[in-house]
PyMOL Python script that loads the backbone (N, CA, C, O; Angstrom):
from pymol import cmd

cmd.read_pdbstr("""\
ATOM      1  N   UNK A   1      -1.905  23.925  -7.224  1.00  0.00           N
ATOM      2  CA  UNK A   1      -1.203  22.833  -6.573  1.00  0.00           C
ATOM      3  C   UNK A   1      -0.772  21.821  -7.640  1.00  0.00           C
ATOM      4  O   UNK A   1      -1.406  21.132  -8.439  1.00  0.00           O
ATOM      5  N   UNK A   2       0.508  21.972  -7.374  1.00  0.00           N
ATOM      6  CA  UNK A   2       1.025  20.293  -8.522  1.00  0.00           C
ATOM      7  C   UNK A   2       0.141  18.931  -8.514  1.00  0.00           C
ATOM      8  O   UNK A   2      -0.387  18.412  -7.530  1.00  0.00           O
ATOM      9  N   UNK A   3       0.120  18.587  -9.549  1.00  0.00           N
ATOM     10  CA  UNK A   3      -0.414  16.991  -8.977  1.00  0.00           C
ATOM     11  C   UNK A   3       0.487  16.093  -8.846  1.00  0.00           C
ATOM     12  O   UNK A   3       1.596  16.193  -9.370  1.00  0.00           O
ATOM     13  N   UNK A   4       0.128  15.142  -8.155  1.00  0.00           N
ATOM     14  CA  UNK A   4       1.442  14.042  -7.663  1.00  0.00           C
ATOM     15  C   UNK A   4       1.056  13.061  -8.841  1.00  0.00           C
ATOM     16  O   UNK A   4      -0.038  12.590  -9.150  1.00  0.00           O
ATOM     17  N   UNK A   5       2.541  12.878  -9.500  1.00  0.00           N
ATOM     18  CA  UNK A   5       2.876  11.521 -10.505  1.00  0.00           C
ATOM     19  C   UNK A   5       2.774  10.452 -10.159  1.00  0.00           C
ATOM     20  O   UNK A   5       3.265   9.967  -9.139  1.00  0.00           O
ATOM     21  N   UNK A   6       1.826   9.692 -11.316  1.00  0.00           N
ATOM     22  CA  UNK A   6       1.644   8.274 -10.247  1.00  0.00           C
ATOM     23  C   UNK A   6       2.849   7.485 -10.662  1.00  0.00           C
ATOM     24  O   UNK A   6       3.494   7.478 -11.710  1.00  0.00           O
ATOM     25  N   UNK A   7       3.008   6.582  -9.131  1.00  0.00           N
ATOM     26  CA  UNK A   7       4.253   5.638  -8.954  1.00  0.00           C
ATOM     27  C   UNK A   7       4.021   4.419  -9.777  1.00  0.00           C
ATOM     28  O   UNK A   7       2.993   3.835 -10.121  1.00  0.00           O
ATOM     29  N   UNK A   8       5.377   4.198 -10.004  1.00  0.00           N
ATOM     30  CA  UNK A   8       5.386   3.071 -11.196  1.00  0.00           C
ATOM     31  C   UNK A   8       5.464   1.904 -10.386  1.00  0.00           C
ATOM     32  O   UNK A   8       6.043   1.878  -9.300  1.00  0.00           O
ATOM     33  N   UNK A   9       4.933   1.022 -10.864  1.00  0.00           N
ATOM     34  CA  UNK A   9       5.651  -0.433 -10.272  1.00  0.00           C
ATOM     35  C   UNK A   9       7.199  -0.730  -9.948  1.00  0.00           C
ATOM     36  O   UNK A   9       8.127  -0.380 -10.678  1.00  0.00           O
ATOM     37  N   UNK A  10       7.311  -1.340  -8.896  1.00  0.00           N
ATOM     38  CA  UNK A  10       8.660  -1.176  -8.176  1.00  0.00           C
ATOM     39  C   UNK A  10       8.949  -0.408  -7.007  1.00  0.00           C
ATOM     40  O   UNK A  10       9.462  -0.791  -5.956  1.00  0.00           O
ATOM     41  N   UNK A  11       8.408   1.126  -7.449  1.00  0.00           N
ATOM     42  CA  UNK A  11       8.602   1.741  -6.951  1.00  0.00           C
ATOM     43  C   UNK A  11       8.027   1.696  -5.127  1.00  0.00           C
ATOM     44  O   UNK A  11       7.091   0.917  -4.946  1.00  0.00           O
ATOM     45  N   UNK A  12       8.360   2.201  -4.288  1.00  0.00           N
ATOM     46  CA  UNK A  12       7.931   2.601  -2.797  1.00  0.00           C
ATOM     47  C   UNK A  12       6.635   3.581  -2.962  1.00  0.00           C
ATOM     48  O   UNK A  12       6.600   4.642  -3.586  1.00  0.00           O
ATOM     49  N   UNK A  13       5.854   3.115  -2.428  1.00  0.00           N
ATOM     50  CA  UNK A  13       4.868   4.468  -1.646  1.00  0.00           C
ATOM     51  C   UNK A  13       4.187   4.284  -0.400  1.00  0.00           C
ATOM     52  O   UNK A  13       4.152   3.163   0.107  1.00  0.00           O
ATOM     53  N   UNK A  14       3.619   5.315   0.167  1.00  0.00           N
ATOM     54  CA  UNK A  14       2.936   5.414   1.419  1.00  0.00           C
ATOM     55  C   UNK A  14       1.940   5.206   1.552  1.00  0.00           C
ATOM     56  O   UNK A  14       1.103   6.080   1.325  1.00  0.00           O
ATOM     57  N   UNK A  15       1.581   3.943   1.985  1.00  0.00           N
ATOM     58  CA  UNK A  15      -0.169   3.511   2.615  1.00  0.00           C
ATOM     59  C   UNK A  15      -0.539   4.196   3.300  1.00  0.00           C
ATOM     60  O   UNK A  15      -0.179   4.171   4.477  1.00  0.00           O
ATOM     61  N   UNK A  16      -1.795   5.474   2.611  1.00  0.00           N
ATOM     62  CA  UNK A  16      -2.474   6.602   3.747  1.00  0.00           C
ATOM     63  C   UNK A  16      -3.708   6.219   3.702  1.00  0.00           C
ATOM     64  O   UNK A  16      -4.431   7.128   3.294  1.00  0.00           O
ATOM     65  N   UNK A  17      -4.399   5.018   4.009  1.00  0.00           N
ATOM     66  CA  UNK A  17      -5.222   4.099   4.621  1.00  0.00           C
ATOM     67  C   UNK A  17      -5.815   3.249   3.929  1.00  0.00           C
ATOM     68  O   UNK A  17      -5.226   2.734   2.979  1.00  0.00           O
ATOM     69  N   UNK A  18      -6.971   2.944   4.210  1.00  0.00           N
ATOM     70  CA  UNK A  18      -7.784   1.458   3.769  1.00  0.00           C
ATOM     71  C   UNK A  18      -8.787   1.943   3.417  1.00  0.00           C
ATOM     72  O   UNK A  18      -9.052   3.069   3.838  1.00  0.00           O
ATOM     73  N   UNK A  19      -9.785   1.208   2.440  1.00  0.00           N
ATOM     74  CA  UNK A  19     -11.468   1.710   2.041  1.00  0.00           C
ATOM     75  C   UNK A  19     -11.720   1.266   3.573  1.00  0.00           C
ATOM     76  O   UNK A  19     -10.997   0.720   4.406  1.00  0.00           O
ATOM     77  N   UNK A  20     -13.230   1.797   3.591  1.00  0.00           N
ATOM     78  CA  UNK A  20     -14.176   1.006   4.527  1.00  0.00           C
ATOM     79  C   UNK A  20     -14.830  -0.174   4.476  1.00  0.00           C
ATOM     80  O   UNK A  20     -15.473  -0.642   3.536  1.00  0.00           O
ATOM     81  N   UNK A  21     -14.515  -0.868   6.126  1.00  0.00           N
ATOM     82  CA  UNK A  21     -14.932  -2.314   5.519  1.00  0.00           C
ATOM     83  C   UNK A  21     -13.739  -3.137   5.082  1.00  0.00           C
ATOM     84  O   UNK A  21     -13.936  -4.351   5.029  1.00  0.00           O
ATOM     85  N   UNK A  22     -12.633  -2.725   4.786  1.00  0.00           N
ATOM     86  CA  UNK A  22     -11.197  -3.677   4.173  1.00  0.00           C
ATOM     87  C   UNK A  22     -10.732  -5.101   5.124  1.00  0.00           C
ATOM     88  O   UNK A  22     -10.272  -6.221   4.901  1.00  0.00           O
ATOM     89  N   UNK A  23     -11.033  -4.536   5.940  1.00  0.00           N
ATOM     90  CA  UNK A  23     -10.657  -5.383   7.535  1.00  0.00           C
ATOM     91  C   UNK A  23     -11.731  -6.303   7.789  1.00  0.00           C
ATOM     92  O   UNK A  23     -11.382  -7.324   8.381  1.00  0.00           O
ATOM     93  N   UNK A  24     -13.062  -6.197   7.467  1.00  0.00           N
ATOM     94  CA  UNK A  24     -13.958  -6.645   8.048  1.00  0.00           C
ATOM     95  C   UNK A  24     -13.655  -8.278   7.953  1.00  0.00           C
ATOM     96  O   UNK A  24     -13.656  -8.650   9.127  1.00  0.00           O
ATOM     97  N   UNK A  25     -13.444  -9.211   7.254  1.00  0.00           N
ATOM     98  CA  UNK A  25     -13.433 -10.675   7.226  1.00  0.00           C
ATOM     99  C   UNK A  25     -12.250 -11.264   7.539  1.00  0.00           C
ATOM    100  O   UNK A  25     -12.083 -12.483   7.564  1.00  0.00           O
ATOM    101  N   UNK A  26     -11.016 -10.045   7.895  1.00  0.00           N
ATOM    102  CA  UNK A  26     -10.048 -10.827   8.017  1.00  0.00           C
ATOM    103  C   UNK A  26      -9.631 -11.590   9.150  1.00  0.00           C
ATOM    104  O   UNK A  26     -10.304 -11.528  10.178  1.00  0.00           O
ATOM    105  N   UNK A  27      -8.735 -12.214   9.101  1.00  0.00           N
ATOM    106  CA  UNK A  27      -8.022 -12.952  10.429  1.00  0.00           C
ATOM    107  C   UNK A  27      -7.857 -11.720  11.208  1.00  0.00           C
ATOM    108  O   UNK A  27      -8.273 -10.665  10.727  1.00  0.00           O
ATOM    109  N   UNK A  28      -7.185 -11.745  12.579  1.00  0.00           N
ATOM    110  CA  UNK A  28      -7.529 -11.183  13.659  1.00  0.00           C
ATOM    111  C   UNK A  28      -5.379 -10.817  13.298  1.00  0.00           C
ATOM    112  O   UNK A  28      -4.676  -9.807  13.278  1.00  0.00           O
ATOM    113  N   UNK A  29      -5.212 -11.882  13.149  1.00  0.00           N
ATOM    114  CA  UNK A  29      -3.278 -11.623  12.752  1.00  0.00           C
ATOM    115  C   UNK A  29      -3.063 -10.765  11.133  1.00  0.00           C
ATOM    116  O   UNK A  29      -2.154  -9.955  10.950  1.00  0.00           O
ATOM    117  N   UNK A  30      -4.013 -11.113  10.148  1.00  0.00           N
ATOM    118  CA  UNK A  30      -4.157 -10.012   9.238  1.00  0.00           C
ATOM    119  C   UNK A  30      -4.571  -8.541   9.063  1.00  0.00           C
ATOM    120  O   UNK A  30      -4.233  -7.687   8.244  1.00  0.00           O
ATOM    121  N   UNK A  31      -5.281  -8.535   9.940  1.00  0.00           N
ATOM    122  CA  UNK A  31      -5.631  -6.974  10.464  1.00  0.00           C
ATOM    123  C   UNK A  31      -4.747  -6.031  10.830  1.00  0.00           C
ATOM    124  O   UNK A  31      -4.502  -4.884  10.456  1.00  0.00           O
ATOM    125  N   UNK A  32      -4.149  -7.061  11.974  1.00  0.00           N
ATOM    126  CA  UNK A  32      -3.377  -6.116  12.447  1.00  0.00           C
ATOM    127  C   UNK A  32      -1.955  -5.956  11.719  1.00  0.00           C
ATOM    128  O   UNK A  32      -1.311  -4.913  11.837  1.00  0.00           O
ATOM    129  N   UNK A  33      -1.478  -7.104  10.921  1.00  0.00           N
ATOM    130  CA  UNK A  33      -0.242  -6.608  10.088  1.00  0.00           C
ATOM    131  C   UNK A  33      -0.437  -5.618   8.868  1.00  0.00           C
ATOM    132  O   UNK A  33       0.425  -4.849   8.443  1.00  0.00           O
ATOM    133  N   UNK A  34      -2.042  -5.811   8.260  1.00  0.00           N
ATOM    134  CA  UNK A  34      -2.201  -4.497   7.097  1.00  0.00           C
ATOM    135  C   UNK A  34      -2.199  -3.446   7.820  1.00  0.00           C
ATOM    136  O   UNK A  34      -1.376  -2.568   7.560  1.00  0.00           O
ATOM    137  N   UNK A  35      -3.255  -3.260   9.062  1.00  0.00           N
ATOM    138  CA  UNK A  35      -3.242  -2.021  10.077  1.00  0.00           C
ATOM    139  C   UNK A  35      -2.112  -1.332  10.438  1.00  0.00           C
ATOM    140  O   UNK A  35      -2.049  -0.103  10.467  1.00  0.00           O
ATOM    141  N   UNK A  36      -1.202  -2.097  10.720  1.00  0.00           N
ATOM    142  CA  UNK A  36       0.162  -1.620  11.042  1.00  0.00           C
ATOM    143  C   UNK A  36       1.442  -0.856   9.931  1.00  0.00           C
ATOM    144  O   UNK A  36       2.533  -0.304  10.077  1.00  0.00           O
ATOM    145  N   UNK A  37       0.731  -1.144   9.050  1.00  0.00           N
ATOM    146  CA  UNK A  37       1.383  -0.744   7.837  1.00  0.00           C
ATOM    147  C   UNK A  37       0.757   0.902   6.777  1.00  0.00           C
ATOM    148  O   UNK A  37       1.167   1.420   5.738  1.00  0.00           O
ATOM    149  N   UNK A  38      -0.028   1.127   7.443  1.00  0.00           N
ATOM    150  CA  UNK A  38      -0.972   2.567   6.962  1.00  0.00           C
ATOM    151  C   UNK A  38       0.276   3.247   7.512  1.00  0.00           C
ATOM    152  O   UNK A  38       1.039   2.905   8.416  1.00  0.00           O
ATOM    153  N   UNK A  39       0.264   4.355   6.674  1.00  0.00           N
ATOM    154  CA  UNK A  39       1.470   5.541   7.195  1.00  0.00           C
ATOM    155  C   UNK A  39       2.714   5.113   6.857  1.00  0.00           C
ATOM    156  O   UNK A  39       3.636   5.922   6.960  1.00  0.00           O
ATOM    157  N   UNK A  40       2.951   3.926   6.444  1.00  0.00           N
ATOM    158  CA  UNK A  40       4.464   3.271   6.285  1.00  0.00           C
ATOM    159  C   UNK A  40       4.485   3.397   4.315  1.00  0.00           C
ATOM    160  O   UNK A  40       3.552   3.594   3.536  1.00  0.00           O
ATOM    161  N   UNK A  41       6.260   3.139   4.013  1.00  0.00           N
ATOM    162  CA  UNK A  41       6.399   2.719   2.875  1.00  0.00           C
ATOM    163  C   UNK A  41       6.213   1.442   2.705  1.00  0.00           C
ATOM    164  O   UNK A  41       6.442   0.592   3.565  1.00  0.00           O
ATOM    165  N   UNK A  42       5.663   1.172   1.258  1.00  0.00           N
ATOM    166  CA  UNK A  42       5.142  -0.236   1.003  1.00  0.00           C
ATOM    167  C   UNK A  42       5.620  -0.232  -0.714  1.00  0.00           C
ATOM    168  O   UNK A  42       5.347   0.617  -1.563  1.00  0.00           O
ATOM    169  N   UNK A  43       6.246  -1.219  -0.827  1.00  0.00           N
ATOM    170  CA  UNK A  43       6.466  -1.356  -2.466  1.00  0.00           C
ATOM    171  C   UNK A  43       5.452  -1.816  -2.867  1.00  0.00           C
ATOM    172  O   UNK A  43       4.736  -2.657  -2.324  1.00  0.00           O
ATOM    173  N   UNK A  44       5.281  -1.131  -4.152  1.00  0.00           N
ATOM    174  CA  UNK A  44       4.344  -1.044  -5.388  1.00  0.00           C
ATOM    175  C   UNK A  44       4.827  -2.045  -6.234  1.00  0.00           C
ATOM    176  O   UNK A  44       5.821  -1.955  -6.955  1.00  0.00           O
ATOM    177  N   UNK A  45       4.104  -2.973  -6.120  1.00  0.00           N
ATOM    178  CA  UNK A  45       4.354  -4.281  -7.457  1.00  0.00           C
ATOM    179  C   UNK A  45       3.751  -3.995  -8.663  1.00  0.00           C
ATOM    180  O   UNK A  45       4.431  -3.976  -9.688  1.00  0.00           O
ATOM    181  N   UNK A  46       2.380  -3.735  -8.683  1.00  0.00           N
ATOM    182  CA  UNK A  46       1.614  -3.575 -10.197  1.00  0.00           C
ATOM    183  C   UNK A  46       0.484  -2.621  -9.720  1.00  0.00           C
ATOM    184  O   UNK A  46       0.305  -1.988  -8.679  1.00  0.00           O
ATOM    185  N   UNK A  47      -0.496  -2.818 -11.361  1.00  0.00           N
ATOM    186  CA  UNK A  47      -1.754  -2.237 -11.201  1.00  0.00           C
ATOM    187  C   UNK A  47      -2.595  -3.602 -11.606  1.00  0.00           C
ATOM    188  O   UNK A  47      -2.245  -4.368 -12.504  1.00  0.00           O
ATOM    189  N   UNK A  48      -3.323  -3.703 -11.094  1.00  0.00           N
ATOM    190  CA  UNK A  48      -4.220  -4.775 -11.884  1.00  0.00           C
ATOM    191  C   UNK A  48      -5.188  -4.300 -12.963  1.00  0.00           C
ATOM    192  O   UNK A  48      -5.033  -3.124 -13.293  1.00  0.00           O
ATOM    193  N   UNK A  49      -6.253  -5.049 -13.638  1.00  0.00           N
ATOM    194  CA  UNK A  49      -6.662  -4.792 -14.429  1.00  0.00           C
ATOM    195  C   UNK A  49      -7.856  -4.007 -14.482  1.00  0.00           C
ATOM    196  O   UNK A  49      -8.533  -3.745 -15.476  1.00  0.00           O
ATOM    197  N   UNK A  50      -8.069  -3.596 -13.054  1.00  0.00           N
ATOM    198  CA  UNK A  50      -9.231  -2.507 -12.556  1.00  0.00           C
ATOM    199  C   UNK A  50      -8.143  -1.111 -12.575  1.00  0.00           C
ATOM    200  O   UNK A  50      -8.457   0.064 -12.767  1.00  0.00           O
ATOM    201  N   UNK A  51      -7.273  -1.478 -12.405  1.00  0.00           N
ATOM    202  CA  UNK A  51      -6.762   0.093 -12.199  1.00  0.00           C
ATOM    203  C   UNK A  51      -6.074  -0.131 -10.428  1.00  0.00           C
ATOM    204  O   UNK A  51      -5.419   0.779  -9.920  1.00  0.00           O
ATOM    205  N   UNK A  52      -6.322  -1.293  -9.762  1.00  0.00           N
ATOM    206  CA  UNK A  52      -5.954  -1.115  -8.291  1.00  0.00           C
ATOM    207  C   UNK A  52      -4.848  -1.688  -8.208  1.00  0.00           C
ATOM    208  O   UNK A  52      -4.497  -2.696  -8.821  1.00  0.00           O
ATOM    209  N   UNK A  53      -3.889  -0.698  -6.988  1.00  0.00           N
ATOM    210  CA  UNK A  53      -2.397  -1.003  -6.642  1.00  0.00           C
ATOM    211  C   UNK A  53      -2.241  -1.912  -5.729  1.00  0.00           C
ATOM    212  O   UNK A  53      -2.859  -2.005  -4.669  1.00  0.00           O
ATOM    213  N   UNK A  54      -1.223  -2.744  -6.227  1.00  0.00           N
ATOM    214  CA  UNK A  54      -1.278  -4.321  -5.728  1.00  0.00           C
ATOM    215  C   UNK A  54      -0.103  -3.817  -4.774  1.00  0.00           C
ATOM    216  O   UNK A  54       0.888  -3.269  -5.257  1.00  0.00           O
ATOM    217  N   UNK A  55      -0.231  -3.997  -3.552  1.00  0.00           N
ATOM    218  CA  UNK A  55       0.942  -3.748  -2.789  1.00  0.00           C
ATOM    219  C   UNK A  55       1.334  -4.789  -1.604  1.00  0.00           C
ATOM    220  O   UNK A  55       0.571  -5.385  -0.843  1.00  0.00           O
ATOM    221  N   UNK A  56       3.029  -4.838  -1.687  1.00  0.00           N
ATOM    222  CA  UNK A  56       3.465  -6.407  -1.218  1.00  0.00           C
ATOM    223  C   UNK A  56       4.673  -5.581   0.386  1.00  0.00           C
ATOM    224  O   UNK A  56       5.465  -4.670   0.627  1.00  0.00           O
ATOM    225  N   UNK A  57       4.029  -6.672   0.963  1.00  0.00           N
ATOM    226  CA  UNK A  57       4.997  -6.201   2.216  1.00  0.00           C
ATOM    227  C   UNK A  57       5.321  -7.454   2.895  1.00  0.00           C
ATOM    228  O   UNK A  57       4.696  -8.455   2.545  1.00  0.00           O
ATOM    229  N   UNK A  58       6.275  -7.557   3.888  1.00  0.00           N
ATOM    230  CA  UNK A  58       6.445  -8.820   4.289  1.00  0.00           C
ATOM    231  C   UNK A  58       6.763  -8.224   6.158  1.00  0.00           C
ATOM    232  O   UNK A  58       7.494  -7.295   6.503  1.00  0.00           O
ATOM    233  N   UNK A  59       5.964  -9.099   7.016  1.00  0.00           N
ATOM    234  CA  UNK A  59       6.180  -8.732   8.314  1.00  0.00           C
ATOM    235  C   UNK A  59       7.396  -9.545   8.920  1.00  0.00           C
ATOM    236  O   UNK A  59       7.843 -10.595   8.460  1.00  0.00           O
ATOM    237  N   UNK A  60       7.922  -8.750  10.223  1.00  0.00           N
ATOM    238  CA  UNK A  60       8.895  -9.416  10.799  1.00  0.00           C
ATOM    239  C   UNK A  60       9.107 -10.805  10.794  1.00  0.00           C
ATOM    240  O   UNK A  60      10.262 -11.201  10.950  1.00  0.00           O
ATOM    241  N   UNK A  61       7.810 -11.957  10.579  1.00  0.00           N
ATOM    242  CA  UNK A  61       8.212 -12.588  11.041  1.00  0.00           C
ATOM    243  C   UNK A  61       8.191 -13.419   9.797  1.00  0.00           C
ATOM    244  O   UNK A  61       8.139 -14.608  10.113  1.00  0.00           O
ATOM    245  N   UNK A  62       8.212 -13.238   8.464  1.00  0.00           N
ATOM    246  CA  UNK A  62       9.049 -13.006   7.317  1.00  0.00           C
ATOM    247  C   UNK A  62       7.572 -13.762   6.690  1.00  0.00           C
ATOM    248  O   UNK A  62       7.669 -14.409   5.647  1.00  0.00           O
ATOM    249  N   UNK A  63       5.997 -13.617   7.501  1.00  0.00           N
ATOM    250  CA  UNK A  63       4.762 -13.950   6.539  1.00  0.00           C
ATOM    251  C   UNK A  63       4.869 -12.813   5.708  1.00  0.00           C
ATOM    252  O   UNK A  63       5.161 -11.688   6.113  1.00  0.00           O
ATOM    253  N   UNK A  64       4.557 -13.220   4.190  1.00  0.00           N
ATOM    254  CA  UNK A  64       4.182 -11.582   2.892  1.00  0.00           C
ATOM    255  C   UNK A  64       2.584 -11.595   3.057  1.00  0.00           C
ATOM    256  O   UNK A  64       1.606 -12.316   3.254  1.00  0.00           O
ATOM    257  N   UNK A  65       2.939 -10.529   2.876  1.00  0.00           N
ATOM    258  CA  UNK A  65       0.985  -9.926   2.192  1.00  0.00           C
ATOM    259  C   UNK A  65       1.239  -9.123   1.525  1.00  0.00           C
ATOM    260  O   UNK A  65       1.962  -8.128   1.568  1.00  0.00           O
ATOM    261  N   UNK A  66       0.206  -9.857   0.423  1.00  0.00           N
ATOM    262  CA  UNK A  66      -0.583  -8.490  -0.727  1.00  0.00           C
ATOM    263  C   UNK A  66      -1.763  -8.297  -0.819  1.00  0.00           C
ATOM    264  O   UNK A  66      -2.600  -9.199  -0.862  1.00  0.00           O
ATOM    265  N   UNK A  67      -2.098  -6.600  -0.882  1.00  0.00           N
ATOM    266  CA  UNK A  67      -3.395  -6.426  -0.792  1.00  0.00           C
ATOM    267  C   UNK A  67      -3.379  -5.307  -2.074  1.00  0.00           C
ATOM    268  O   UNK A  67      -2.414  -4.675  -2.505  1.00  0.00           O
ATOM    269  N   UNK A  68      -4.540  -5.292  -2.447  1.00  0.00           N
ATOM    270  CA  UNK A  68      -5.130  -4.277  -3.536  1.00  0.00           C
ATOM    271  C   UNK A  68      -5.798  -3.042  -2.947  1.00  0.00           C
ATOM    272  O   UNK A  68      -6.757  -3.231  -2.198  1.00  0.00           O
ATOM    273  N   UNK A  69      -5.524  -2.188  -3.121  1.00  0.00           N
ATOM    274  CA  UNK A  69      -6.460  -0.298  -2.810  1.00  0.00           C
ATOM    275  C   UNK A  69      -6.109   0.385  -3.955  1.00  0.00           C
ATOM    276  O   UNK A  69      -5.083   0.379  -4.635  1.00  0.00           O
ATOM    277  N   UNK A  70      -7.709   1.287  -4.082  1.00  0.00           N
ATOM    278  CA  UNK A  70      -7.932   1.855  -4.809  1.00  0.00           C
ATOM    279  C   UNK A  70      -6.440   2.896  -4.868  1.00  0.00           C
ATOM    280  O   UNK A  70      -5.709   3.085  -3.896  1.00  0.00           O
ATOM    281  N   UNK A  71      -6.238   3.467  -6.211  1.00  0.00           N
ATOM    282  CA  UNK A  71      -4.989   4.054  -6.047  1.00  0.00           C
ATOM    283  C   UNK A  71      -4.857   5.750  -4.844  1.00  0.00           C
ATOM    284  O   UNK A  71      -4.029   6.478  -4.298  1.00  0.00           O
ATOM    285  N   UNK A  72      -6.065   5.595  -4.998  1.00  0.00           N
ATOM    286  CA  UNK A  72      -6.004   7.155  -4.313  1.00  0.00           C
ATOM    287  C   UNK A  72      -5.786   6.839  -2.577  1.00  0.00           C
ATOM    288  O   UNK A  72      -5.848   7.822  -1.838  1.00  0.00           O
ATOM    289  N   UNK A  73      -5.540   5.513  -1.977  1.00  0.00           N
ATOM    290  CA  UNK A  73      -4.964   5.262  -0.513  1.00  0.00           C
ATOM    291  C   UNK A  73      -3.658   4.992  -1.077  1.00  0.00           C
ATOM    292  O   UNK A  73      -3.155   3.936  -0.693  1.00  0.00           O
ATOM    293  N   UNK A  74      -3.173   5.492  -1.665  1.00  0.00           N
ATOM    294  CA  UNK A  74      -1.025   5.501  -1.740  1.00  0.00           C
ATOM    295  C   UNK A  74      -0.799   7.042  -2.317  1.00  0.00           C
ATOM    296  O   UNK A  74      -1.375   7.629  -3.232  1.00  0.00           O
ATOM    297  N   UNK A  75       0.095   7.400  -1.567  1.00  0.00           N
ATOM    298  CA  UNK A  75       0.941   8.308  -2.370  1.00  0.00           C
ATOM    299  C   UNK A  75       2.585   7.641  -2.833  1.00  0.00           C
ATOM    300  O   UNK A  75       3.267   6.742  -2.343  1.00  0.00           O
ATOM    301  N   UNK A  76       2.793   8.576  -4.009  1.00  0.00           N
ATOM    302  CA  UNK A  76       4.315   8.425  -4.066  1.00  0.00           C
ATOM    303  C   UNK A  76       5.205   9.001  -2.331  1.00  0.00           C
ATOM    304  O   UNK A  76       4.722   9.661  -1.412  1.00  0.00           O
ATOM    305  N   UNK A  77       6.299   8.535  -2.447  1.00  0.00           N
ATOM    306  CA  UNK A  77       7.324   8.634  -1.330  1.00  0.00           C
ATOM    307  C   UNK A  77       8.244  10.037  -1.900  1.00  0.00           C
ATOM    308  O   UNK A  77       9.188  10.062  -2.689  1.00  0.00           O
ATOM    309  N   UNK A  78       7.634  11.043  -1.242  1.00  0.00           N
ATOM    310  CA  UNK A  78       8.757  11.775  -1.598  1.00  0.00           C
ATOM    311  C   UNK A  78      10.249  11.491  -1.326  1.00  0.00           C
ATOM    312  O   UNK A  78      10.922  11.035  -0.402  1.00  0.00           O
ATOM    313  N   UNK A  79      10.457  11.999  -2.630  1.00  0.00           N
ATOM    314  CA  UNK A  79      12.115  12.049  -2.482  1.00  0.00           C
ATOM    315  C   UNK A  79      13.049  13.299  -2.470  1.00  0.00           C
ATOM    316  O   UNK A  79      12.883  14.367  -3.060  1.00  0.00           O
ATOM    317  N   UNK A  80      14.252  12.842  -1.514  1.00  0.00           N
ATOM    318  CA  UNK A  80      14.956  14.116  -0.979  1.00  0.00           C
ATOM    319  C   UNK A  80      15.935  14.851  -2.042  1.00  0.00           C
ATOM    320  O   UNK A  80      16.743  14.143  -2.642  1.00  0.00           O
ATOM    321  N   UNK A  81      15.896  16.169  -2.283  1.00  0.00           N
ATOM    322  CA  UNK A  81      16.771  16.622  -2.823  1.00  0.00           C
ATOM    323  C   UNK A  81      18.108  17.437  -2.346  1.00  0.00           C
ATOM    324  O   UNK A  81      18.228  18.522  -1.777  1.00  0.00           O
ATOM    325  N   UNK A  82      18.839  16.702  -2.699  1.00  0.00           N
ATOM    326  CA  UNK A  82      20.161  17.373  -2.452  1.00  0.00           C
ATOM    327  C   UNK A  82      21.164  16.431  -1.431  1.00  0.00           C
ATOM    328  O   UNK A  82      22.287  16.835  -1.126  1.00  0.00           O
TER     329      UNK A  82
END
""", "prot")
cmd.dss("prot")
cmd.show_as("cartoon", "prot")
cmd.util.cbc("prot")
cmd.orient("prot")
């Protein structure tokens, strides 16, 4: 099996979930906008200095959030050929 290239900053990838426990202290309106965002594309801003992907999204009602996960909850976004 290929291995998947990790995504650069800038780039889009797919939030395929949260550690355990990620949710636990948050607001009740933060939950549910990171929650809502697993399975979705999310741009990739950086890595921090642990190695974790800082990822920035902004909800409809134009509040941003950034949150940090270990890199192995993102994949790259495949892209279409042809």
């Amino acid at each position: 099996m290929a291995q998947l290239k990790k995504p650069k900053p800038g780039e889009k990838v797919v939030l395929i979930g949260l550690p355990p426990k990620f949710l636990e202290d948050l607001p009740a309106k933060d939950k549910r906008a990171i929650s809502k965002r697993v399975g979705t594309q999310i741009k990739l801003k950086a890595y921090d200095e642990l190695g974790r992907a800082e990822l920035e999204f902004r909800e409809a009602k134009g509040i941003y959030h950034v949150i940090w996960v270990a890199p192995s909850f993102v994949r790259p976004v495949k892209r279409r050929v042809g």
